[in-house]
C-alpha positions as CSV (number, residue, x, y, z in Angstrom):
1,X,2.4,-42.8,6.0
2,X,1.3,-40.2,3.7
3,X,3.8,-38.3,1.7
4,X,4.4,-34.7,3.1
5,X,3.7,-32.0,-0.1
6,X,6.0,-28.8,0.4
7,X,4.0,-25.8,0.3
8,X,5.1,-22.4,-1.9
9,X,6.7,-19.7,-0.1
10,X,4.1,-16.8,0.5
11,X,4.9,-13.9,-1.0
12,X,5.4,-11.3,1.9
13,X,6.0,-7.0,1.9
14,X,3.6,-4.7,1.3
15,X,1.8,-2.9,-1.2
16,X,2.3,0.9,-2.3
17,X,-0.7,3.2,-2.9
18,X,-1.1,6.4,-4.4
19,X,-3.5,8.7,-2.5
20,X,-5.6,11.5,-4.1
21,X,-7.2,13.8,-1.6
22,X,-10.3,15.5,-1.5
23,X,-8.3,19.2,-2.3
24,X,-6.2,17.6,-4.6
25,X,-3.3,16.9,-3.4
26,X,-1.3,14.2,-3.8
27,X,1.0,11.2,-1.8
28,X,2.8,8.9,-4.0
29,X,3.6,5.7,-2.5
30,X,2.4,5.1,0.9
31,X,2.6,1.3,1.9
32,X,0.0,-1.1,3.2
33,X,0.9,-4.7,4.4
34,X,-0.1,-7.0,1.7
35,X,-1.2,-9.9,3.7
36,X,-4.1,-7.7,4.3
37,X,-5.3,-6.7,1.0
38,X,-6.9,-9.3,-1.3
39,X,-9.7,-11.7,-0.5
40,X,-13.6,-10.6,-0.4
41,X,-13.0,-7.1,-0.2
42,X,-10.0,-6.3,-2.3
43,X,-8.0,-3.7,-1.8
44,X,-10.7,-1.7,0.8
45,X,-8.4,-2.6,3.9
46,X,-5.9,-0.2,2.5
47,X,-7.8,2.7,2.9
48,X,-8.5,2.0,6.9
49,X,-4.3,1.3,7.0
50,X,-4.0,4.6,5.1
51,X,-6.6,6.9,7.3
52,X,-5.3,5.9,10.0
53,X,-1.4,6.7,8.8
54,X,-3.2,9.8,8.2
55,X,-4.5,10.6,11.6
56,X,-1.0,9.7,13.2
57,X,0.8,12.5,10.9
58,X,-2.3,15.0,11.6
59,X,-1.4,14.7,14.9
60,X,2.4,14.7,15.2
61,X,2.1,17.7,12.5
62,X,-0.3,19.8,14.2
63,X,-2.6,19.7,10.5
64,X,-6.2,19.1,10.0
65,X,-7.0,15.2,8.4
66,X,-7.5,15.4,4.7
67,X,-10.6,13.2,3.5
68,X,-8.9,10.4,0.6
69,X,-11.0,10.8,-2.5
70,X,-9.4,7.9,-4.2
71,X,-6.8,5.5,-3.8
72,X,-4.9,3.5,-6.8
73,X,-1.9,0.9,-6.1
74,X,1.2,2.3,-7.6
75,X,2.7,1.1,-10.6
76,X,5.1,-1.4,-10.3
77,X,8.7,-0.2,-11.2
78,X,11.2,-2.5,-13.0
79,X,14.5,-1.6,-12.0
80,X,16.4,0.3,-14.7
81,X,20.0,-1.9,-15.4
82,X,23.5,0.0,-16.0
83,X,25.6,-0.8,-18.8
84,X,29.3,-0.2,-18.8
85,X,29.9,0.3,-22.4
């Protein structure tokens, strides 16, 4: 019998984007499963995931869809640690 590797945990969550839009606003944050980022075409899925967040609050809020100009991943933040001195 051959001998049975373990395999690495997958890292599982998601990804956070900041999204620029067309009139310049701004959302910070807005997060996109990562299992579907990565690969051939990069981080491309996360602009369908976002649009179509998009068209879900456009129509709960009554508000026009904004076209995305750009999309950037958000930094990553370390956690700041507390000190009791």
């Amino acid at each position: 019998m051959a001998k049975r590797t373990k395999s690495k945990p997958q890292e599982r969550g998601s990804v956070l984007f900041d999204v620029l839009y067309e009139d310049e606003s701004r959302a910070s944050n807005r997060r996109v499963p990562m299992e579907i980022l990565g690969g051939l075409d990069g981080d491309a899925p996360a602009r369908e995931i976002i649009e179509e967040q998009d068209r879900v609050i456009a129509e709960k809020s009554g508000r026009p869809l904004k076209p995305i100009r750009s999309l950037t991943r958000s930094p990553i933040r370390v956690p700041s640690t507390v000190t009791n001195d």
